[in-house]
N, C-alpha and C positions, 0 to 999 in steps of 0.2 A: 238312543245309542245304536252304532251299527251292530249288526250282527258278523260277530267271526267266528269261520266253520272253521276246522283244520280238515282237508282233504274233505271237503262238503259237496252235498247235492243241490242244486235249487233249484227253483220251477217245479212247476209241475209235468204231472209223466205227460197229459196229453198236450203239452206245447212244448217238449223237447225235442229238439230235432238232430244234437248230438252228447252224448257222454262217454267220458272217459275214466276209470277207475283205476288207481293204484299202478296207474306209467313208471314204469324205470329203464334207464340207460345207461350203458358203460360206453366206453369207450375205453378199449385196451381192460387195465385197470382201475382207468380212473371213471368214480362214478358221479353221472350228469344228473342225473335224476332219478329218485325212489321211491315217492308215495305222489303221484300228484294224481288229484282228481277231481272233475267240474264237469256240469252240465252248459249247453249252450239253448236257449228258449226262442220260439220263435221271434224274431224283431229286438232279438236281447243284444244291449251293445256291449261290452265286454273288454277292459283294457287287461294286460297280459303284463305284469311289472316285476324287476327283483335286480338286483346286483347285475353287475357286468361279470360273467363267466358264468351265470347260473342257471343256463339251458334253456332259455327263453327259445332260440332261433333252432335248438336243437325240438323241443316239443312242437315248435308251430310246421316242420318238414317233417315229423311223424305224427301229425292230424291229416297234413296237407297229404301224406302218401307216399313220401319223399326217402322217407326214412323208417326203417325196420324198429317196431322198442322190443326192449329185451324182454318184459312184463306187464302184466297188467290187460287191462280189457278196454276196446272201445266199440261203443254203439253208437252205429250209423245206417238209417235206410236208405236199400239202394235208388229210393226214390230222391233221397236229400242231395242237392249238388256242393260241394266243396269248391272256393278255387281261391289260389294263392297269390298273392300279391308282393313277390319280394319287392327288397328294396331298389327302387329308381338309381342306378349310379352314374355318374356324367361322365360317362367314356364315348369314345367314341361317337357312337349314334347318337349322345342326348348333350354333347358337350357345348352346344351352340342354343340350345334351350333355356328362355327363361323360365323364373318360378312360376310364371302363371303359366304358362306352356306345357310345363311338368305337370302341374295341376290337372291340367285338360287331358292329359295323357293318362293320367290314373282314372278320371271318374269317367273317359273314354270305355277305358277296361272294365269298369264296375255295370256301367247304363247300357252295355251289349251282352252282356253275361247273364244266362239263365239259372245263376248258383244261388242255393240257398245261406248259405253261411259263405263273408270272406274273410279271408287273414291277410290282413295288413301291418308288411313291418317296414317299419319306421315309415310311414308315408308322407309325413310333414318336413324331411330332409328338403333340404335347396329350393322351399318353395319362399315365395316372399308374401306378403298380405295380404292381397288380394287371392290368390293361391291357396294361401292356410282355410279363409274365409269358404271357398268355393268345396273345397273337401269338407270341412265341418257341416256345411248346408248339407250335403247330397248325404251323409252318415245318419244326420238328424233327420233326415224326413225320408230315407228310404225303411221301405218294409223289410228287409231285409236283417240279417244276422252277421254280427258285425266282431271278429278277435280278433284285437287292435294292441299293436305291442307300436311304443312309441318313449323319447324321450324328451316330446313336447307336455308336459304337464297341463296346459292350458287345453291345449288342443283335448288331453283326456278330461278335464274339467269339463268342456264344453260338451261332449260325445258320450261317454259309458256312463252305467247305470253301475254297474257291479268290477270291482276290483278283483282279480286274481292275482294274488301274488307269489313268486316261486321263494321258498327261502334259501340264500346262496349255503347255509350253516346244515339245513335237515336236508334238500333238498327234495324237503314237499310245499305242498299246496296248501295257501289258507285263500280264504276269500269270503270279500269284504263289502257288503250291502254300499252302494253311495259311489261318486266320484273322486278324481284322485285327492282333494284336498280332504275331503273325509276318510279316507284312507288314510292322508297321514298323518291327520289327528287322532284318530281309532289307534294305529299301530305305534303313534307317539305314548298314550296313553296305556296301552297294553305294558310296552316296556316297563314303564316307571311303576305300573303295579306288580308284576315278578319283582323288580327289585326290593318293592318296598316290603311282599311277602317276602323274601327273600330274608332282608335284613332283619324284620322281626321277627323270622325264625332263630336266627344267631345270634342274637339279642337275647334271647330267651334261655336258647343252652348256656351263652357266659352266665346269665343271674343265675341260674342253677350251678354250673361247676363252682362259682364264685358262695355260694351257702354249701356245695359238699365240703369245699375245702376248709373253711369255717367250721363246720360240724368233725371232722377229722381233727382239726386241730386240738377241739376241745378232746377227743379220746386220749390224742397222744399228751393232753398235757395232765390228764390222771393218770396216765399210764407209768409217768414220770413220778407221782405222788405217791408210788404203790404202795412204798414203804415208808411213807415220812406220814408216822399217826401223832406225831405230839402236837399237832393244834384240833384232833379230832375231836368231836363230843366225847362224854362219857359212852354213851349208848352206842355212838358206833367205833370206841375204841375194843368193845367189849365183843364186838364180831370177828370173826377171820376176815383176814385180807382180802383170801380169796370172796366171800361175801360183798365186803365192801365193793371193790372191785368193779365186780356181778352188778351191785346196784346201780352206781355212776356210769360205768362203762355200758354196761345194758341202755339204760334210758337214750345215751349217746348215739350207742351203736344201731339200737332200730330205728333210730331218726337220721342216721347217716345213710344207713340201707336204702331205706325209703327214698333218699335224695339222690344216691347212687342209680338207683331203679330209672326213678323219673330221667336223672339227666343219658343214662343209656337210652333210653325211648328217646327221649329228642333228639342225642345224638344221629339214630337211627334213620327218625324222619327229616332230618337233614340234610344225609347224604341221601336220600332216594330225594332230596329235593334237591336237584345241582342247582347251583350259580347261572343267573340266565347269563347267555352266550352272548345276546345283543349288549352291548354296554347301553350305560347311561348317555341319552342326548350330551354334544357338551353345550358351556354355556359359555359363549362366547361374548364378551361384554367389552367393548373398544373406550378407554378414557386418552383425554385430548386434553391440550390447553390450547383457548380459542387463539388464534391471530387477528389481524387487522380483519378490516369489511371487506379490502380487497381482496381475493385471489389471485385471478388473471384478469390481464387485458392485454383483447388482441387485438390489434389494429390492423387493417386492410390484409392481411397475412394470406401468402400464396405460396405455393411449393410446388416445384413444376420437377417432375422423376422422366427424363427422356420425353414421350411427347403426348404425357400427361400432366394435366392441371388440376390443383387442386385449391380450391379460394376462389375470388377472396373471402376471408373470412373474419368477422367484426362479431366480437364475444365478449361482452365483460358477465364474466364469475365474481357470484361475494358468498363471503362467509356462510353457509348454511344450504345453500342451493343444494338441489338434486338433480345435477342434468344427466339426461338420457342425451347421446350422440347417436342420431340416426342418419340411415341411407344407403341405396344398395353397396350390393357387392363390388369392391372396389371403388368407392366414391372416396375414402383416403381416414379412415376414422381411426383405424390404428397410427395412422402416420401422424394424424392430427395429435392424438395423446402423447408420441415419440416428441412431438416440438414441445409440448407444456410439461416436460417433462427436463426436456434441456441436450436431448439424447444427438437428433440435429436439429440445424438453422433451419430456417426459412427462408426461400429464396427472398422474397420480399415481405413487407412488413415486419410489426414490431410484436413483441407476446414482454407482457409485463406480468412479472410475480410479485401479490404484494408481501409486507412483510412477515417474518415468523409464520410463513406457510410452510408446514411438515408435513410430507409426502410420503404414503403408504401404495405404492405400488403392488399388482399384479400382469405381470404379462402372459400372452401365451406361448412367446419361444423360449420360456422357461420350460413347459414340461417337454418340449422338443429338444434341449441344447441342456442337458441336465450336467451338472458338473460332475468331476470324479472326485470333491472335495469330500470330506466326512461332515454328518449331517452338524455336530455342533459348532466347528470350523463355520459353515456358511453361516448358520444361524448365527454366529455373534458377526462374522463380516459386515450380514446385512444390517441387525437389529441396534449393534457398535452397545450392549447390555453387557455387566457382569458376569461371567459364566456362572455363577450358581443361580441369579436371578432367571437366565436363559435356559437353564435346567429343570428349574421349578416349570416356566412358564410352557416347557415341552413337555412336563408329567402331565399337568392340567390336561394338556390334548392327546395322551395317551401316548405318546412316545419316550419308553422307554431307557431306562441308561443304557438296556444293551441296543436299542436302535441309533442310540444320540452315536453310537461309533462304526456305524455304518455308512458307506460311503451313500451318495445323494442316487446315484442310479440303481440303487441295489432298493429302495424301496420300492412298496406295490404303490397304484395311484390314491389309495385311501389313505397309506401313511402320508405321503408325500403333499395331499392335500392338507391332511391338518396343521403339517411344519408351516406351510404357506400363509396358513390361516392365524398362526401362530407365531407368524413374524407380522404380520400386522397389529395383532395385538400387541407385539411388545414394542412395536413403534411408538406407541398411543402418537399416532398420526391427526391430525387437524386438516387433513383432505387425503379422501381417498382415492384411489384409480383404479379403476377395473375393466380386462378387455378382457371380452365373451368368457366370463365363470363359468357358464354351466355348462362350454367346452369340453372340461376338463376335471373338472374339482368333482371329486367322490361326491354323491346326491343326497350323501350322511350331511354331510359336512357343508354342503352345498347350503341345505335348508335349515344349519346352523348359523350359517354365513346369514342367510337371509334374518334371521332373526335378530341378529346385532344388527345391523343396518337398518332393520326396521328401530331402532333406538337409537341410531346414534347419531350427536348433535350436530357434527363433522359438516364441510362440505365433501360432497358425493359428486363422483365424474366418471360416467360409466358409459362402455358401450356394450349391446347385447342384442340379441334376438329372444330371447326367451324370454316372452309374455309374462310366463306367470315369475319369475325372478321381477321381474322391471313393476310387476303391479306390488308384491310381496313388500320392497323395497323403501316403495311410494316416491316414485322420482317427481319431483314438482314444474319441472323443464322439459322440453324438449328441441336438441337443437338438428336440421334437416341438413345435412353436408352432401353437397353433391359436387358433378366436377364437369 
């Protein structure tokens, strides 16, 4: 099992070469960061993870020197060289660069640099395969100290040794022995034990309130009896009431006490045990009824947008497939999905749908082009479900009655992913469609998402760049679209 520290040391003292204890940041009044704290070991690689808004890029500019923190300590010899690696953006000077080009241009930065630790964020942006390939080799075999914040998952699979994770809730630091998929088995399994202490702590107060209240009851129903002796023995009509009483009520009352006693103590260690904050993983579970063997068939199919081409393109889809759609940037993969979908024609050729294929779409100018509609409004437009069935199927995914009356752009990207995720379930769609998920969709929800598709009997038609989504997934195809 990994080990999780909360704001931990590791390494040892004589191969550290930097640490940091107990960082915090505001900004105004809003605060970024409160407890974080980690060591970096010589040749130690190091991914940097947590939430989107939860001070990743704010901590990596107050290691790098960039930025003032409000608290806290860090040790670093002035012997040890630092140097930072923002992110590569395609402006201007890089906008005519390919991915492997970008590529060359980072571990250009890295193979002339006499730094002992670098911080690399997001370095796997706009590179393509060969690209990815070339950064992972030079991370792995250099001597070197490596704080790698990234939202290639694969790429941290492939590279770090040790997890740091910022939490967006405490805003501190846990950190987690192993690579990212052990990290998010580790912090999968973390969760679901607070909850389960959790539960069986309150489990425990109800069977107690549940015998106080039983034990009350019995006083109050002698209490009722105080005066009615005519079914009593002889021997104890011959006592006083008060007596009597005393005896019944006694035996009652210190067994109520006692119960009383015990359930305030558990009470007590209850509330000093809050309700974890992470919710439960959901369980995202997709049911279908199959259609024909056909899906699609495309025959010779080209589409020509001004004075580009795209095709032709010869595809038969059946029942069950997993196709992966690859190929660079602009080779037409979204536009390919917009034709099997019915959205436009084709210039040329034909796309055949076979029959009782039910379509579960996701696009990405949804989270771009969001409506002003209210969220149950869309949710039944799309799902065309009963509205209390559609209400259920939105509690399941933690959306609220009072979010269900929220308009679509007023949510954050975590709700809004699960509604999304949550109109495919209630599609129970028999093909799915996905264009670049991990774009977009909260990385909760994201590697919920992944786990239903890894079970489900559907046919699967995806495009992506995210390795580890496409391996998670197990797509059995692939098809190469170029133009």
């Amino acid at each position: 099992m990994n080990k999780i520290k909360k704001s931990g040391i590791s390494g040892t003292a004589k191969n550290t070469i930097f640490s940091c204890s107990h960082i915090s940041k505001k900004f105004d009044q809003t605060e970024v960061l409160r407890d974080v704290s980690f060591t970096v070991a010589k040749n130690e690689k190091i991914g940097l993870v947590g939430a989107n808004g939860s001070g990743k890029s704010t901590l990596l500019k107050i290691i790098a020197g960039l930025l003032e923190k409000d608290g806290g300590v860090i040790n670093c010899s002035k012997k040890i060289k630092i140097e930072y690696l923002p992110q590569i953006h395609l402006g201007t000077e890089n906008e005519n660069l390919s991915g492997g080009e970008i590529a060359k241009k980072i571990l250009q930065n890295i193979m002339v640099s006499t730094a002992d630790l670098f911080i690399l964020d997001e370095p796997t942006n706009n590179l393509d395969e060969d690209g990815l390939r070339m950064v992972e080799n030079l991370v792995l075999k250099s001597s070197k100290a490596f704080l790698i914040v990234s939202h290639d998952r694969m790429f941290l699979d492939n590279t770090v040794t040790k997890i740091v994770e910022i939490d967006h809730k405490t805003k501190s630091s846990y950190i987690y022995d192993g690579n990212y998929s052990e990290y998010a088995k580790e912090r999968k399994a973390k969760i679901e034990r607070l909850w389960k202490e959790y539960s069986e702590k309150v489990e425990k107060v109800e069977r107690l309130h549940s015998s106080l209240v039983e034990r009350v009851n019995w006083v109050r129903e002698i209490e009722n009896k105080r005066f009615d002796n005519k079914n009593l023995p002889m021997h104890e009509k011959e006592k006083p009431q008060a007596a009597y009483l005393r005896d019944k009520e006694g035996r009652a009352g210190r067994r109520a006490k006692v119960m009383k006693d015990r359930l305030e103590k558990y009470q007590e260690e209850t509330e000093e045990i809050k309700k974890p904050y992470d919710g439960l993983p959901l369980k995202v579970v997709f049911e279908n009824e199959r259609g024909g063997v056909k899906v699609f068939e495309i025959k010779d199919v080209v589409k020509e947008i001004g004075d580009k081409k795209i095709g032709p393109v010869n595809l038969r889809i059946t029942y069950g497939d997993r196709l992966h759609i690859v190929g660079k940037n602009g080779a037409g993969k979204t536009t390919l999905l917009k034709m099997l979908l019915g959205e436009i024609l084709p210039t040329k050729g034909v796309i055949e749908r076979g029959e009782n294929v039910k379509i579960g779409y996701i696009s990405q100018e949804r989270w771009f082009n969001r409506t002003d509609k209210r969220v149950i409004r869309e949710f039944l437009d799309i799902t065309e479900i009963p509205e209390p069935d559609a209400r259920q199927i939105l509690n399941r995914f933690k959306i609220t009655e009072d979010d269900v009356k929220k308009h679509i752009s007023e949510l954050s990207p975590g709700e809004y992913s699960r509604v999304l995720i949550a109109e495919l379930v209630a599609m129970k769609p028999n093909c799915i469609i996905l264009d670049e998920p991990s774009n977009h969709l909260d990385l909760e929800v994201l590697e919920e998402l992944e786990s239903g598709l890894e079970k489900y009997e559907g046919t699967l038609i995806v495009v992506s760049h995210d390795r580890y989504f496409v391996q998670k997934i197990r797509t059995n195809r692939d098809y190469l679209l170029y133009n």
